[in-house]
C-alpha positions as CSV (number, residue, x, y, z in Angstrom):
1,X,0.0,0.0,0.0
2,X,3.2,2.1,0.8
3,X,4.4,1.9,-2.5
4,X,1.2,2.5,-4.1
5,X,1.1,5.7,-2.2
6,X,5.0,6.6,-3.3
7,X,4.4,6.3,-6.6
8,X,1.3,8.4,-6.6
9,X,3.4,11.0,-4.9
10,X,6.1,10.8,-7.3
11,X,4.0,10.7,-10.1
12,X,5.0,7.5,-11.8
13,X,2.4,5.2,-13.9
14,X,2.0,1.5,-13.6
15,X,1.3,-0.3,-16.3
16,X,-1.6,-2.9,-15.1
17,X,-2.2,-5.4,-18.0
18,X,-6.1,-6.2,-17.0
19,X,-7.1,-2.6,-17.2
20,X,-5.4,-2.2,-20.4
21,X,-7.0,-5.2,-22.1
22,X,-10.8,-3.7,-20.4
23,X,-9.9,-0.5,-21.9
24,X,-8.8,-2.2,-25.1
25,X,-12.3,-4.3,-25.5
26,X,-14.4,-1.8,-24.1
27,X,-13.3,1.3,-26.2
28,X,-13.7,0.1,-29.9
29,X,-16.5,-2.1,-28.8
30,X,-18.6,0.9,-27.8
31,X,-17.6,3.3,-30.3
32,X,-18.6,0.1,-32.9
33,X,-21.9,-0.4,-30.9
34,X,-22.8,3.3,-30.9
35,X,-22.0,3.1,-34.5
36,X,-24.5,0.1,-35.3
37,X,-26.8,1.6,-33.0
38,X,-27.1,5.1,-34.8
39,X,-27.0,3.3,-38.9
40,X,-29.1,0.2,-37.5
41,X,-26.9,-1.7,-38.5
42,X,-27.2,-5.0,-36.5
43,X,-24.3,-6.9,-38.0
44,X,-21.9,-3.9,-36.8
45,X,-24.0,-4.1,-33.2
46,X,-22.9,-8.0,-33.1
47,X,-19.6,-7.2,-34.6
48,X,-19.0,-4.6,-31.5
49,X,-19.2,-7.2,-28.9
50,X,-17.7,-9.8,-30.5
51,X,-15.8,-9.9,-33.6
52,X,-14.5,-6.0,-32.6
53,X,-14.3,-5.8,-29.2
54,X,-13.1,-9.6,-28.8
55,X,-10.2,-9.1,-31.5
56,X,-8.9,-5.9,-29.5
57,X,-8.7,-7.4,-26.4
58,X,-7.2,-10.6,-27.4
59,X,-4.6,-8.5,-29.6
60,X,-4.1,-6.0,-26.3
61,X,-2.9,-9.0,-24.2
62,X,-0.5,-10.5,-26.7
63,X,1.2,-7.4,-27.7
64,X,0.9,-6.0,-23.4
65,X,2.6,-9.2,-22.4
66,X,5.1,-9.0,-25.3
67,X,5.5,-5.4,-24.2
68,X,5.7,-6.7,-20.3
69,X,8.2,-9.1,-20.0
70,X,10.9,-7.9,-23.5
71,X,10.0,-4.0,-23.8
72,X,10.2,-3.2,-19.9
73,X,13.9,-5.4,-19.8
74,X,15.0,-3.5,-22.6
75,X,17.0,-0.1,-21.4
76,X,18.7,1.6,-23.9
77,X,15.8,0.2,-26.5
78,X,15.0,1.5,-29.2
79,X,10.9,1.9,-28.1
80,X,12.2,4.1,-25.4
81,X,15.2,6.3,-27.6
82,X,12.2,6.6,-30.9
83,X,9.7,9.5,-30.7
84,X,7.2,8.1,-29.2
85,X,4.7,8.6,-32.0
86,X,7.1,6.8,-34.5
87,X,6.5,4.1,-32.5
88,X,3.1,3.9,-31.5
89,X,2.6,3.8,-35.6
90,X,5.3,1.2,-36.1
91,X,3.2,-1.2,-33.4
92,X,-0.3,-0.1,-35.2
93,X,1.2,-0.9,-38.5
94,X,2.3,-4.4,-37.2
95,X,-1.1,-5.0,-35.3
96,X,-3.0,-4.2,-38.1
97,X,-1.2,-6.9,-40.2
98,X,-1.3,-9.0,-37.6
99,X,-5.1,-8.9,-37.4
100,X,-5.0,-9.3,-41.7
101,X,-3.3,-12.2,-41.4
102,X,-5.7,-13.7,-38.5
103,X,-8.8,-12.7,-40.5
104,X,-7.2,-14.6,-44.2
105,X,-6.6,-17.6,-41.8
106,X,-10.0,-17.4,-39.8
107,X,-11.6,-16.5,-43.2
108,X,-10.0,-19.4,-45.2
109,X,-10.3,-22.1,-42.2
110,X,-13.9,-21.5,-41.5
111,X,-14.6,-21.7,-45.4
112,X,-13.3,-25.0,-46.1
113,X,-14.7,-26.9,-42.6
114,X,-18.1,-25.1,-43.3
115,X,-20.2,-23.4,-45.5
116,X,-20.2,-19.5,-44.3
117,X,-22.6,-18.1,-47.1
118,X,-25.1,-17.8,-44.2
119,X,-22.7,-16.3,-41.4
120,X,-23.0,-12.5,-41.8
121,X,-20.5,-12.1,-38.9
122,X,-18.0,-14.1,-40.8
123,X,-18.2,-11.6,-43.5
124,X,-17.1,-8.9,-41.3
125,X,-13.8,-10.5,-40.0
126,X,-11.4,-9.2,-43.3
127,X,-12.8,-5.3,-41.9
128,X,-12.6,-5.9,-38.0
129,X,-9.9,-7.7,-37.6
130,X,-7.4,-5.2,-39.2
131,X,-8.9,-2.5,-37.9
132,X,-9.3,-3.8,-34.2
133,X,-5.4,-4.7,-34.4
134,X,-4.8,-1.1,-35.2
135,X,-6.8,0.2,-32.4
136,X,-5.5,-2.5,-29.5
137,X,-1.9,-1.8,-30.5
138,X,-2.2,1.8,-30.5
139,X,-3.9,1.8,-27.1
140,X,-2.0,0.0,-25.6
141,X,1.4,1.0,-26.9
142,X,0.6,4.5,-26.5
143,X,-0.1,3.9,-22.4
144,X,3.3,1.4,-22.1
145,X,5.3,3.7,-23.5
146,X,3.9,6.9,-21.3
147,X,4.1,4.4,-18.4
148,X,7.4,3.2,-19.0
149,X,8.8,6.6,-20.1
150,X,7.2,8.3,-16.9
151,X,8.6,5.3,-14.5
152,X,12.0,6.4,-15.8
153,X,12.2,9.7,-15.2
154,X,11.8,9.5,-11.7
């Protein structure tokens, strides 16, 4: 409790995983769900909770325990020396291929075990994915490195 109350003090972040993947799920999902809910759009209403929301936090807690246990050990890294925007994009860029590739593999796995023509939430995956690996890895990127960076300096 001690230490909880230092670092408040000193003004030093901690970067809690669990709160990062919440905020991860929780942000895209509602701005997707307000979205579906203002163009009545149902499939993007299901996609907000699930294929959206789902893909963010799953891509938040790879990429926050990636960033946990190498990025934090690294200290003359190059995430810490690079302006910090450069590499928030770098890590979007790579999440957002990293959901592309997920969404051709989900896309072509389902395809082939069953027939998907009647799945309108499968159809959504090539969009969501990508885009959801953008938004996790910018999120949580953005609040390591601020975290990391601020733990540093004091």
């Amino acid at each position: 409790m001690n230490k909880m109350k230092d670092a408040e003090k000193l003004g030093t972040r901690k970067f809690v995983l669990w709160r990062e993947v919440v905020m991860a799920y929780v942000s895209p999902a509602l701005m997707a769900g307000i979205g579906g809910l203002i163009t009545g759009d149902r499939g993007l209403q299901l996609g907000a909770l699930t294929t959206i929301g789902g893909t963010s936090a799953l891509i938040a807690l790879m990429l926050g325990l990636w960033l946990r246990t190498r990025g934090g050990s690294m200290d003359q890294s190059w995430m810490l020396r690079a302006p910090h925007l450069l590499v928030v994009v770098i890590f979007g860029l790579g999440g957002g291929m990293l959901g592309l590739v997920a969404a051709w593999a989900i896309s072509d796995c389902l395809s082939s075990m069953i027939s998907i023509g009647h799945m309108a939430w499968v159809q959504r995956i090539p969009i969501d994915f990508p885009l959801s690996g953008v938004i996790a890895s910018v999120i949580i990127t953005w609040r390591w490195r601020k975290a990391v960076k601020s733990n540093r300096q004091n």
